[in-house]
Backbone as a ProteinNet text record, in pm:
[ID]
protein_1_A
[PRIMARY]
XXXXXXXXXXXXXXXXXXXXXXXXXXXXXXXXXXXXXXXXXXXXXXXXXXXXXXXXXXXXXXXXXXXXXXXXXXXXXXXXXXXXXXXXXXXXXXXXXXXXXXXXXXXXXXXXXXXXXXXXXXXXXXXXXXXXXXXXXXXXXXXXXXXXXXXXXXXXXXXXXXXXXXXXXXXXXXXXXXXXX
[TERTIARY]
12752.3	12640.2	12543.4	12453.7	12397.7	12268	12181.3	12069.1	11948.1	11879.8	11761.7	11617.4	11565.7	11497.3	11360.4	11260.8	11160.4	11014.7	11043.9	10951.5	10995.9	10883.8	10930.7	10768.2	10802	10681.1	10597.7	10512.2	10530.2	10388.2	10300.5	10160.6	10139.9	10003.3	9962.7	9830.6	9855	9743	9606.3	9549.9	9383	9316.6	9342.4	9234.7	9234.4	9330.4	9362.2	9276.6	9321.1	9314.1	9082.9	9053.1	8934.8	8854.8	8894.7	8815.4	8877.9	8959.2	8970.5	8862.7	8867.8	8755.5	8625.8	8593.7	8429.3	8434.6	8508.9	8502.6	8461	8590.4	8595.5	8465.9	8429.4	8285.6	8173.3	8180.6	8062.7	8055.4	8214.5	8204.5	8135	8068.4	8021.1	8082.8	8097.1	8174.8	8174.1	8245.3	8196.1	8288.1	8261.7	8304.2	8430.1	8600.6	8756.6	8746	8814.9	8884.3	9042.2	9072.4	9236	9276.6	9410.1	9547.9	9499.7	9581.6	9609.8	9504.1	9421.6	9280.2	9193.8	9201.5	9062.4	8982.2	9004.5	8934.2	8872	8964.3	8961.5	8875.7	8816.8	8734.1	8727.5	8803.5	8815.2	8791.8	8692	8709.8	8773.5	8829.7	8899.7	9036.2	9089.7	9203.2	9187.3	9153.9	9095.7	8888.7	8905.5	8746.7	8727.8	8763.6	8705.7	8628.2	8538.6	8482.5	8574.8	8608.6	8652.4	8583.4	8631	8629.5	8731.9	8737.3	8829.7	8804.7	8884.3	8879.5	8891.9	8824.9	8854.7	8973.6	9055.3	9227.5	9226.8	9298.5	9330.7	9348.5	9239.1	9188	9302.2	9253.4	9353.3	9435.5	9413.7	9465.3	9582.4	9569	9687.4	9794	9785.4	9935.4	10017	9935.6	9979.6	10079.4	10006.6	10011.2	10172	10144.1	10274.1	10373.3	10342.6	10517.6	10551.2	10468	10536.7	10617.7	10553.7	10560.2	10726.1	10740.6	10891.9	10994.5	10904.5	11030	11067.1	10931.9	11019.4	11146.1	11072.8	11169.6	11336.3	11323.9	11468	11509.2	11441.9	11534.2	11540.9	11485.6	11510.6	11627.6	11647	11722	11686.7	11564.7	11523.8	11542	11503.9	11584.4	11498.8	11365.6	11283.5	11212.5	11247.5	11189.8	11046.4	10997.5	10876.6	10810.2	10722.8	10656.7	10525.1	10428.1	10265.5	10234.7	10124.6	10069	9883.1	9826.2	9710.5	9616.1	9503.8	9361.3	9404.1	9352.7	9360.6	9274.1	9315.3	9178.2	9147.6	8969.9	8945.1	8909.6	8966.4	8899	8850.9	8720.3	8685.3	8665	8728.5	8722	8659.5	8537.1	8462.1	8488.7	8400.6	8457.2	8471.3	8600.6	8614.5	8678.8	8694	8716.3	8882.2	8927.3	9107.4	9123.2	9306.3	9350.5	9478.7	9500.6	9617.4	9737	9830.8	9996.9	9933	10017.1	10026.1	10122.3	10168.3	10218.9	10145.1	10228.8	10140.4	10184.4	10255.5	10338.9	10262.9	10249.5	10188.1	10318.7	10408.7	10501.2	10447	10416.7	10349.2	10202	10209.3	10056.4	10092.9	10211.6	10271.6	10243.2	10236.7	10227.4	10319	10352.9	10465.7	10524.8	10474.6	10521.3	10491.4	10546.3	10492.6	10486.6	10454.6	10386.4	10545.9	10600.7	10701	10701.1	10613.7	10568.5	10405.2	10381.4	10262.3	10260.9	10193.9	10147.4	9959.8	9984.6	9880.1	9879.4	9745.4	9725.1	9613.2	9621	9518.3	9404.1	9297.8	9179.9	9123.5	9121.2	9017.8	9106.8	9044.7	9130.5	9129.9	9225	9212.5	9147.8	9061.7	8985.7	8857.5	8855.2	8679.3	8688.2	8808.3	8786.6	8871.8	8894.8	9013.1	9059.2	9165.6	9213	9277.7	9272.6	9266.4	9455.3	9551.4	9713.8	9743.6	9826.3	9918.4	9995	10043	10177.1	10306.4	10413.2	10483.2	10604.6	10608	10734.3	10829.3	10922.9	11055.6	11195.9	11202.2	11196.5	11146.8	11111.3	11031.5	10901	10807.7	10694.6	10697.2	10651.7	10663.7	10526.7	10479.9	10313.7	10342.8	10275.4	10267.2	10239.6	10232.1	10183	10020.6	9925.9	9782.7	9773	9785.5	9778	9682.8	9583.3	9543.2	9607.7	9625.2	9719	9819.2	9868.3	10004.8	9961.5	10134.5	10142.9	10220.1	10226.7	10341.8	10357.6	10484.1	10561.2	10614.6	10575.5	10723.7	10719.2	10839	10816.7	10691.5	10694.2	10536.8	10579.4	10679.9	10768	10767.9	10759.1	10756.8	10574.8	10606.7	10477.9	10385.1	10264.9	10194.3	10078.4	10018.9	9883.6	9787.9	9669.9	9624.8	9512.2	9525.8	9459.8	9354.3	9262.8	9108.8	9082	8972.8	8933.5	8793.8	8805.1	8738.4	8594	8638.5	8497.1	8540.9	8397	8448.8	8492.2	8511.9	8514.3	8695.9	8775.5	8911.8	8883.7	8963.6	8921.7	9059.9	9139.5	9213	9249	9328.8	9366.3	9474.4	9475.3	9589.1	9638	9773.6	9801.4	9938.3	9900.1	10031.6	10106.2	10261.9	10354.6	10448.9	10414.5	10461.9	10526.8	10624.7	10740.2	10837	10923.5	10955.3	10972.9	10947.3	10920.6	11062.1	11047.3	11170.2	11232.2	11402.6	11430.4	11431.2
4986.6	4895.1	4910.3	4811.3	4826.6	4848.2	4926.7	4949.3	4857.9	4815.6	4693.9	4773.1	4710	4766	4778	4880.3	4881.4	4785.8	4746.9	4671.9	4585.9	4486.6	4369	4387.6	4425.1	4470.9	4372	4334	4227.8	4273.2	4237	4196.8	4043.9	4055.3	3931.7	3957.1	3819.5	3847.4	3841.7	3953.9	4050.5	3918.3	3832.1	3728.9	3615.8	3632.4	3589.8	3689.1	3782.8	3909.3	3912.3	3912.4	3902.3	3794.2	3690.5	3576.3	3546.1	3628.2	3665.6	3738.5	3856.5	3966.3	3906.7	3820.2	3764	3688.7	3644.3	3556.8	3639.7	3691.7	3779.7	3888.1	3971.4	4020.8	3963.8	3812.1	3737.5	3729.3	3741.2	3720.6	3852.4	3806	3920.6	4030.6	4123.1	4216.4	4304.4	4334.1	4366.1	4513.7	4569.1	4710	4639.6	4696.7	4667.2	4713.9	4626	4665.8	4622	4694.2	4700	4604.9	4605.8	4495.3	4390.8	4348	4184.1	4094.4	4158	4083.6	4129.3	4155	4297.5	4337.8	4396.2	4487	4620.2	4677.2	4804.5	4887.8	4978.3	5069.7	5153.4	5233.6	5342.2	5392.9	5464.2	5469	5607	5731.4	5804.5	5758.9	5615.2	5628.2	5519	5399.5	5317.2	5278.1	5346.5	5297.4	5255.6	5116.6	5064.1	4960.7	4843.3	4688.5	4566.2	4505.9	4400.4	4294.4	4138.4	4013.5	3929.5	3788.6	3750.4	3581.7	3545.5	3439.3	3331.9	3198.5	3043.3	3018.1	3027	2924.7	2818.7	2826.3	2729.9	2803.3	2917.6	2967.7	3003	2967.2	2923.7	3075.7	3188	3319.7	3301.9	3256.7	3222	3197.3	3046.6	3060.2	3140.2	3251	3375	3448.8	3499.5	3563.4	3500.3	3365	3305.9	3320.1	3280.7	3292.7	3410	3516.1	3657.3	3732.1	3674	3673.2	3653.2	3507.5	3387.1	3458.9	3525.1	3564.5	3736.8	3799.3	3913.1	3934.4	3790.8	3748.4	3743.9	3688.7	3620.3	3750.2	3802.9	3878.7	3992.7	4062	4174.2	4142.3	4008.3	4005.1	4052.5	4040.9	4051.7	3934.8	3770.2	3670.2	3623.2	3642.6	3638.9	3532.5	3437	3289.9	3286.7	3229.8	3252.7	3124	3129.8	2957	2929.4	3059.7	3021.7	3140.6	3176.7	3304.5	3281.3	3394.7	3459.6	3444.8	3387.3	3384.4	3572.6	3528	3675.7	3781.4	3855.2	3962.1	4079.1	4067.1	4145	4276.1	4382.5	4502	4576.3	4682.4	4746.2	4924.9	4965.1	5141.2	5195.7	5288.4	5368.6	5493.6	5567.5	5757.1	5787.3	5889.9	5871.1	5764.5	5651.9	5559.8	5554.5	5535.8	5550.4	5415.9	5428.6	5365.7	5437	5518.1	5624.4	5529.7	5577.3	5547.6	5464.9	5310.1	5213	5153.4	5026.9	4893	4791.6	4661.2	4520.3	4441.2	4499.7	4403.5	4441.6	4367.6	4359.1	4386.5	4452.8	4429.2	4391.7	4464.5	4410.9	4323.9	4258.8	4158.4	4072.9	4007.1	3875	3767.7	3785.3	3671.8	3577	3465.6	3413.5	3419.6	3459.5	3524.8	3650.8	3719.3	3837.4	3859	3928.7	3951.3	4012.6	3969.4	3946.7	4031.1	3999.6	4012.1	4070.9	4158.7	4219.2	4218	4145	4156.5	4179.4	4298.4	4312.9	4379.5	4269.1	4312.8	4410.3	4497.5	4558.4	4490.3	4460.1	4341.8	4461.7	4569.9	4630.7	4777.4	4797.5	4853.9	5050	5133.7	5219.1	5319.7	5262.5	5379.2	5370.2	5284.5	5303.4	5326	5393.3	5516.6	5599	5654.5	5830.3	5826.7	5845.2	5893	5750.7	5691.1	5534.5	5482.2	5587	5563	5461.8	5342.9	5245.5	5378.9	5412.6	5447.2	5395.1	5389.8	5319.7	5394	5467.4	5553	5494.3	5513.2	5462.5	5579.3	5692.2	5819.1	5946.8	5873.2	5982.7	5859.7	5932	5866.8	5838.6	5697	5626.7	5591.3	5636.1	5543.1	5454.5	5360	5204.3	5265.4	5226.2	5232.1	5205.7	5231.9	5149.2	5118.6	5012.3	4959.6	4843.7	4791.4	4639	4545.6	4443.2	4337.8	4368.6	4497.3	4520.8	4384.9	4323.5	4298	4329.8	4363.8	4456.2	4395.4	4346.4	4266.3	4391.2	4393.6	4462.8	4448.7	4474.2	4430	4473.5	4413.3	4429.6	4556.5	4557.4	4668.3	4817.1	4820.3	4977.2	4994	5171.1	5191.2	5259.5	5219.8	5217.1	5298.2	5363.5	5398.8	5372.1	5391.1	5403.3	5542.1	5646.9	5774.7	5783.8	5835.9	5826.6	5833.4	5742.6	5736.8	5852.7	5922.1	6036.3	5979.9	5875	5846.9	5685.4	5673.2	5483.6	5392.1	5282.6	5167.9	5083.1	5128.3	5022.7	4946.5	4800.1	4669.5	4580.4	4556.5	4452.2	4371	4238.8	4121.1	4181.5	4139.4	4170.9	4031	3967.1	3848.4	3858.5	3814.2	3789.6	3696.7	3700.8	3625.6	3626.9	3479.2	3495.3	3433.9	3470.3	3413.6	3449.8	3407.4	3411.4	3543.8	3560.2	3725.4	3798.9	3982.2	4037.2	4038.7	4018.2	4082.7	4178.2
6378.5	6397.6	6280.5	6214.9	6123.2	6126	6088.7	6100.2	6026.1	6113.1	6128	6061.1	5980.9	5911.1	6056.6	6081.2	6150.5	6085	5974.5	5876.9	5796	5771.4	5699.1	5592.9	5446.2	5390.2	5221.7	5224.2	5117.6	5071.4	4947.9	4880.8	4839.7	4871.2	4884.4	4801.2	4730.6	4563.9	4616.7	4502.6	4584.1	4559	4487.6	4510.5	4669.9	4699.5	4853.5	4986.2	4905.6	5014.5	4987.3	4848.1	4850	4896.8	4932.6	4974.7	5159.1	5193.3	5328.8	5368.7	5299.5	5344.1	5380.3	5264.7	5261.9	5353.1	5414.5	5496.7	5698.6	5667.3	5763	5794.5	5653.7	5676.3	5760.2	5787.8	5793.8	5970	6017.3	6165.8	6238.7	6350.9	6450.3	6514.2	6464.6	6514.7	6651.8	6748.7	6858.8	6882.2	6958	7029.8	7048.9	7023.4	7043.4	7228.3	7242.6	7385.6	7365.2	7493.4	7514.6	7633.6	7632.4	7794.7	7744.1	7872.8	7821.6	7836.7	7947.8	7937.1	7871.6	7819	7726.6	7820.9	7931.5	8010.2	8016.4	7904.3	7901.9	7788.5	7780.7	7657.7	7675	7615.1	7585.4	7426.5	7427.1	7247.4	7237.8	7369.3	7326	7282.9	7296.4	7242.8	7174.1	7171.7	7059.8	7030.6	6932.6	6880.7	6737.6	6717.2	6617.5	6665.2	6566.6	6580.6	6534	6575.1	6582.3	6601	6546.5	6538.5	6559.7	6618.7	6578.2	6528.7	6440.4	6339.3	6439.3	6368.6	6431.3	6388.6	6502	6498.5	6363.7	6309.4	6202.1	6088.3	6094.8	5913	5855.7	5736.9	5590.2	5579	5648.6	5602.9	5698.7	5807.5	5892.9	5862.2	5735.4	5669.5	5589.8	5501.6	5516.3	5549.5	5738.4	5782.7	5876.5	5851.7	5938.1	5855.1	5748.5	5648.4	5604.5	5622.8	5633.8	5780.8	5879.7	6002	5998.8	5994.5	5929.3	5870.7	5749.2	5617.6	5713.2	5754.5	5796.5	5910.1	5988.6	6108.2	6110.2	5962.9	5897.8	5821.9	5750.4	5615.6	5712.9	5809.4	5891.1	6019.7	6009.8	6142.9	6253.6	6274.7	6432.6	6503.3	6458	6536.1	6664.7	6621.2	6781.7	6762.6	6902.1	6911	6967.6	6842.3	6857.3	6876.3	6906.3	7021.6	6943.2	6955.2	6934.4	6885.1	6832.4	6761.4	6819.3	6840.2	6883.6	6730.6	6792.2	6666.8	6569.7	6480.9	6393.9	6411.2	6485.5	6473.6	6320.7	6308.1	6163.3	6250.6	6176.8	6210.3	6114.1	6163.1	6074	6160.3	6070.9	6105.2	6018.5	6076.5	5994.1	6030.9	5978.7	6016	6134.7	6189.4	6285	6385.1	6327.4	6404.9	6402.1	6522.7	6545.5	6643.3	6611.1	6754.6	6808.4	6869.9	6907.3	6915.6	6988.5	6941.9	7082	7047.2	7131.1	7136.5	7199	7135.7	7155.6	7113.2	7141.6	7257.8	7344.5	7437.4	7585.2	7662.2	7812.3	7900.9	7921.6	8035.2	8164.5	8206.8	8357.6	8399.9	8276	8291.5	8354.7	8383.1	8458.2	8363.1	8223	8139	8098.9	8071.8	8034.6	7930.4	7839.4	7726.3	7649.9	7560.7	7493.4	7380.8	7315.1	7146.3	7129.8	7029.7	6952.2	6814.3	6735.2	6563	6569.3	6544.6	6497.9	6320.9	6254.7	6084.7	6101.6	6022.5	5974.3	5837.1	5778.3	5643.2	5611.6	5529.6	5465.1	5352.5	5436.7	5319.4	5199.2	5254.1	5108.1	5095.9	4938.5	4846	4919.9	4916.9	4983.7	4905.7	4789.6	4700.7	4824.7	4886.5	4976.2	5124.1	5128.4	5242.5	5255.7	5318.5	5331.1	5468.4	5517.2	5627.6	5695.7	5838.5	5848.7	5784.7	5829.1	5763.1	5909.2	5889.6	5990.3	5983	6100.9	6124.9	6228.5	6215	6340.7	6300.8	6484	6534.5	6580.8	6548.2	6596	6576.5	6680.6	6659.5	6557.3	6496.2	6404.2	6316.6	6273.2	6214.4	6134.8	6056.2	5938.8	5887.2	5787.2	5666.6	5605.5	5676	5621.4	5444.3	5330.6	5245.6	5212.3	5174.9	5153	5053.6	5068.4	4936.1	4933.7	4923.6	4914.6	4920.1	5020.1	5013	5075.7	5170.2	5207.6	5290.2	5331.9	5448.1	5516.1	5625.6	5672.5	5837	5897.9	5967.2	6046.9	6203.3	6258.1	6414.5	6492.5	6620	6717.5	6797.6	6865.3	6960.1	6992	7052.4	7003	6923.9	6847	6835.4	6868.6	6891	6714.8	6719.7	6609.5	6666.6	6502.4	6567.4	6401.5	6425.8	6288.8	6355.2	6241.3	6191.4	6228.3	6213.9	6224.5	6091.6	6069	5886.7	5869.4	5769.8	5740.1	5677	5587.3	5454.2	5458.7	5444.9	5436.7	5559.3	5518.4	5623.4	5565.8	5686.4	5683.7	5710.4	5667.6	5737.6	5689.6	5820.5	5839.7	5846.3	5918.3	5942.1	6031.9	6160.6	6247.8	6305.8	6305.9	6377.7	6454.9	6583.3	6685	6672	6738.9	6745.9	6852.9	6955.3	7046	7127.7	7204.3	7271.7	7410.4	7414.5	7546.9	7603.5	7734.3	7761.8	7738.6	7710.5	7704.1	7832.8	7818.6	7918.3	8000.4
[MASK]
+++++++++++++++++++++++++++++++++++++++++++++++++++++++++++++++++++++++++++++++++++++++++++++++++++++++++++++++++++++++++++++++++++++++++++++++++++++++++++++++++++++++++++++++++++++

């Protein structure tokens, strides 16, 4: 059997990635919550601020044709219907989100998060600590790089670090479709 890559990994030019940010900087940021309804807060296991973007924005197409290309060149093959507004995040010192996933099993939803992409908006000289990681028997570091974008099932569990110095700040977008079996 052939082994399926856990990532689908690309850059996206800093002048894209810089006029996302400014954009994104500008929205109101609020305390992250967790599930499928955002009910939940806990900042012992997730505490960063979050936003999330007006449906349409131009970073979306992006975020969709990486979404697409990782879909295809990884052979994951997952029919995907609709995708979730983009959420911006920002992690400052201290600030984490422990090992999770993106999928609701028992929310009774009609569909489920499929594709998790998220990009990295600012350059990793302006903060320390704050690594993507995603386990899939053993632990993997996203790279930091400015501009990653990085594609992988919503299924495998991820966490990001706690950032030591400085402020991380993201682009996270869903992709979603008919529930797993």
């Amino acid at each position: 059997m052939a082994h399926l890559p856990i990532w689908y990994i690309q850059q996206i030019p800093q002048e894209i990635c810089d006029a996302t940010e400014q954009d994104f900087v500008k929205l109101p940021v609020r305390e992250a919550t967790m599930g499928p309804d955002s009910a939940v807060r806990n900042t012992t296991h997730r505490d960063t601020k979050v936003a999330f973007a007006p449906k349409g924005h131009a970073f979306e197409k992006y975020m969709s044709a990486h979404a697409t290309q990782g879909n295809t060149e990884c052979k994951w093959a997952y029919i995907m219907h609709n995708s979730e507004a983009i959420q911006y995040a920002e992690y400052g010192p201290s600030q984490h989100y422990n090992w999770h996933v993106d999928v609701f099993p028992l929310s009774g939803m009609g569909t489920d998060r499929k594709l998790t992409v998220i990009c990295l908006l600012n350059d990793p000289s302006e903060f320390t600590g704050g690594e993507l990681q995603i386990r899939l028997y053993q632990e993997y570091t996203v790279p930091l790089v400015k501009g990653t974008m990085v594609v992988f099932p919503s299924i495998l569990e991820h966490r990001v670090t706690p950032v030591v110095t400085g402020v991380r700040k993201t682009a996270t977008m869903w992709f979603n479709g008919p529930r797993f079996a």
